[in-house]
RODO-2510 file (C-alpha; in nm, 4 decimals, decimal comma):
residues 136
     n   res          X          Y          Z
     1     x    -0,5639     2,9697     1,5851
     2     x    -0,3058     2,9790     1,3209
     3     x    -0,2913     2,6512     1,1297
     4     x     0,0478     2,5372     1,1232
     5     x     0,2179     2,3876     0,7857
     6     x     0,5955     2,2724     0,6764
     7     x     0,7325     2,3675     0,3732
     8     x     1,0090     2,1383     0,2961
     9     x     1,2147     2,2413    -0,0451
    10     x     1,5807     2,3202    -0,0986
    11     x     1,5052     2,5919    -0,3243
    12     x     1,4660     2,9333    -0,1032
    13     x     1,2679     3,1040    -0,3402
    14     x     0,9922     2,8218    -0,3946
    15     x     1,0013     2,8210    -0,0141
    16     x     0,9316     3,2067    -0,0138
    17     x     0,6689     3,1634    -0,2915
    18     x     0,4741     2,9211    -0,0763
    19     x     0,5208     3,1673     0,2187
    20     x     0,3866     3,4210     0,0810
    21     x     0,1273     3,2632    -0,1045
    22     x     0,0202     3,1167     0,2249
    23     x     0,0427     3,5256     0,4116
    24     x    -0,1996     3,6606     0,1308
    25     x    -0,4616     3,4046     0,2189
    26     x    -0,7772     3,6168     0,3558
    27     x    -0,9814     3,4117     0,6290
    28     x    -0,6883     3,1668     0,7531
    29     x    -0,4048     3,2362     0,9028
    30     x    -0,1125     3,0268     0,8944
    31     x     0,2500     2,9715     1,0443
    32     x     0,4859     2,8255     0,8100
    33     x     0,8271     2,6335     0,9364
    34     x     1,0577     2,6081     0,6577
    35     x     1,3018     2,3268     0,6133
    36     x     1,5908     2,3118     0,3351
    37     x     1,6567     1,9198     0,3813
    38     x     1,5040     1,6183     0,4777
    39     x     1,7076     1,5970     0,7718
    40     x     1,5476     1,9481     0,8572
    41     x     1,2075     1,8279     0,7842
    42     x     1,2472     1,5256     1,0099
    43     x     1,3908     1,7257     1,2908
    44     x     1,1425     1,9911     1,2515
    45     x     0,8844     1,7019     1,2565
    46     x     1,0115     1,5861     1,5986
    47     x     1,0741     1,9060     1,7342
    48     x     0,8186     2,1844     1,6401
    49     x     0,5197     1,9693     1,5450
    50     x     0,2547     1,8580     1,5387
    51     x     0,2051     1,9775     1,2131
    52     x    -0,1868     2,0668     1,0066
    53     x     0,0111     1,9722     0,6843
    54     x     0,3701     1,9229     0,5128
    55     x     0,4445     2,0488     0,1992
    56     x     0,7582     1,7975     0,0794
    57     x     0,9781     1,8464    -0,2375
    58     x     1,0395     1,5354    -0,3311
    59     x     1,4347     1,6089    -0,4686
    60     x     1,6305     1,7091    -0,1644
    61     x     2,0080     1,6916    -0,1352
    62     x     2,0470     1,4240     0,1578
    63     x     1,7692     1,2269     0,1684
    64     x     1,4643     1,1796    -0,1021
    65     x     1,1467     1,2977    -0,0167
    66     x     0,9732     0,9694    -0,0808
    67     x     1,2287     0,8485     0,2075
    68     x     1,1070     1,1129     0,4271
    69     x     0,7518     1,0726     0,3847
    70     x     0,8086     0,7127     0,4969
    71     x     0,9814     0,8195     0,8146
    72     x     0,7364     1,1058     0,8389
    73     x     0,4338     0,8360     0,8249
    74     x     0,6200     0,6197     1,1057
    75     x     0,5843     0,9060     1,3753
    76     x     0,2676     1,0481     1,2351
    77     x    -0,0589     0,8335     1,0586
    78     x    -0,2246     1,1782     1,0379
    79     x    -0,0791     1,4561     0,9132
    80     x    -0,1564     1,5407     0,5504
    81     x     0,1554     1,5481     0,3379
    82     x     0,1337     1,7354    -0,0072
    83     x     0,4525     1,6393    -0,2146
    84     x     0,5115     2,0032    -0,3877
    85     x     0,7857     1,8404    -0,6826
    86     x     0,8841     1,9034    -1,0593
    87     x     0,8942     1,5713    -1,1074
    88     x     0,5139     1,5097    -1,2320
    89     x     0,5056     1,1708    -1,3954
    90     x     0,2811     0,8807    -1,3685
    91     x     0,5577     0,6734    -1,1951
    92     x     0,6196     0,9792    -0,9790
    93     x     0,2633     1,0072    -0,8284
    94     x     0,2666     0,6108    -0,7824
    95     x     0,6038     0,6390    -0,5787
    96     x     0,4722     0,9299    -0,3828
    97     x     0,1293     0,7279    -0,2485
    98     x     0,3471     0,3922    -0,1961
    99     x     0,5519     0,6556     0,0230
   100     x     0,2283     0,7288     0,2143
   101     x     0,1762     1,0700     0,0763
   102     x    -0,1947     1,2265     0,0824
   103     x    -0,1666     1,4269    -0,2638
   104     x     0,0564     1,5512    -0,5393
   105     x     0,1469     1,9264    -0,7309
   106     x     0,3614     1,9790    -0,9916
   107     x     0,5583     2,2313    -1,0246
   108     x     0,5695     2,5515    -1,1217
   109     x     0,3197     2,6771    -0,8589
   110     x    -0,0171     2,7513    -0,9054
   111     x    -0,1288     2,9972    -0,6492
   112     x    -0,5034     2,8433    -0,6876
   113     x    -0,4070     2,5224    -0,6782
   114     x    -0,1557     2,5828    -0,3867
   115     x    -0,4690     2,7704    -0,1909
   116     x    -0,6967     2,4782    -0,2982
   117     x    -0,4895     2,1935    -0,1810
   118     x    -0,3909     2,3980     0,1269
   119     x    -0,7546     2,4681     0,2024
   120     x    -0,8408     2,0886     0,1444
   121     x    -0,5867     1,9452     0,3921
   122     x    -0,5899     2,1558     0,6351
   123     x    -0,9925     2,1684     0,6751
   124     x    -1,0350     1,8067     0,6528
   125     x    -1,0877     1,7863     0,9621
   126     x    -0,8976     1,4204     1,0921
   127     x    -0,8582     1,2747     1,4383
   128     x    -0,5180     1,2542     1,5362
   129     x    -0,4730     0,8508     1,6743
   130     x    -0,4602     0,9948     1,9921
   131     x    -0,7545     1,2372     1,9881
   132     x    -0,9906     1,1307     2,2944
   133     x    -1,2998     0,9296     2,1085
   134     x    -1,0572     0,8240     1,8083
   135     x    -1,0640     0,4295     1,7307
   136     x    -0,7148     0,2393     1,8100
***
C-alpha cells in the first residue's frame, strides 16, 4: 500500500522536486497531496488524511507553518511532520519543536537526506491514539 505524504510549500517547483524525488524511490511507493498554503494544508489535513507524514514549509503566504503545525498537532498527536524550510537557524529549529514538529531540513534539497528522513518517518512504525491496543 502506497504510503501517503503532504507536501506543503508555496513554491511549485520545490513541490515538484519533492514529487519526484519521492516517484524515483525503488521499494516504496508513495502518493503525494500537494498543498500551496496553510489553509490548503489544513483542509487537506481534514479532508484527504490521514496522512504517513507532512512535509511543511515553514514560510507560507497566509498562515506560518509553525502556526500550522500547531493546528496540525491539535487534530493529529501522530503524524510525523518534517518542516522542509530555508530558514535553518538555531532559533528556527527551536520554534519548529515548540510548534510540535518531529524533525527539520534545510533547504536546498538533498535528495539523500529527503529519502532518509522520508524513509525514517514513514517506517517508524507509531500507533495512531486510536489504533486498537494503543494506551489513552
Amino acid at each position: 500500500m502506497a504510503k501517503r505524504i503532504l507536501v506543503v510549500d508555496d513554491h511549485a517547483p520545490t513541490r515538484t522536486l519533492v514529487r519526484s524525488i519521492l516517484e524515483q524511490e525503488r521499494g516504496e511507493t508513495f502518493e503525494v497531496i500537494e498543498a500551496a498554503s496553510g489553509f490548503e494544508c489544513l483542509k487537506a489535513a481534514d479532508t484527504q488524511g490521514p496522512f504517513d507524514l507532512i512535509l511543511l514549509d515553514v514560510g507560507l503566504p497566509d498562515i506560518e507553518g509553525y502556526e500550522v503545525c500547531k493546528g496540525l498537532r491539535n487534530v493529529d498527536k501522530a503524524v510525523p511532520i518534517v518542516f522542509v524550510t530555508a530558514r535553518g537557524e538555531l532559533k528556527d529549529f527551536a520554534a519548529g519543536r515548540a510548534a510540535g514538529a518531529d524533525s527539520y531540513l534545510v533547504k536546498p534539497i538533498a535528495r539523500a537526506a529527503l529519502r532518509s528522513i522520508v524513509g525514517l518517518f514513514t517506517n517508524v512504525g507509531r500507533k495512531r491514539p486510536d489504533a486498537p491496543g494503543s494506551a489513552q
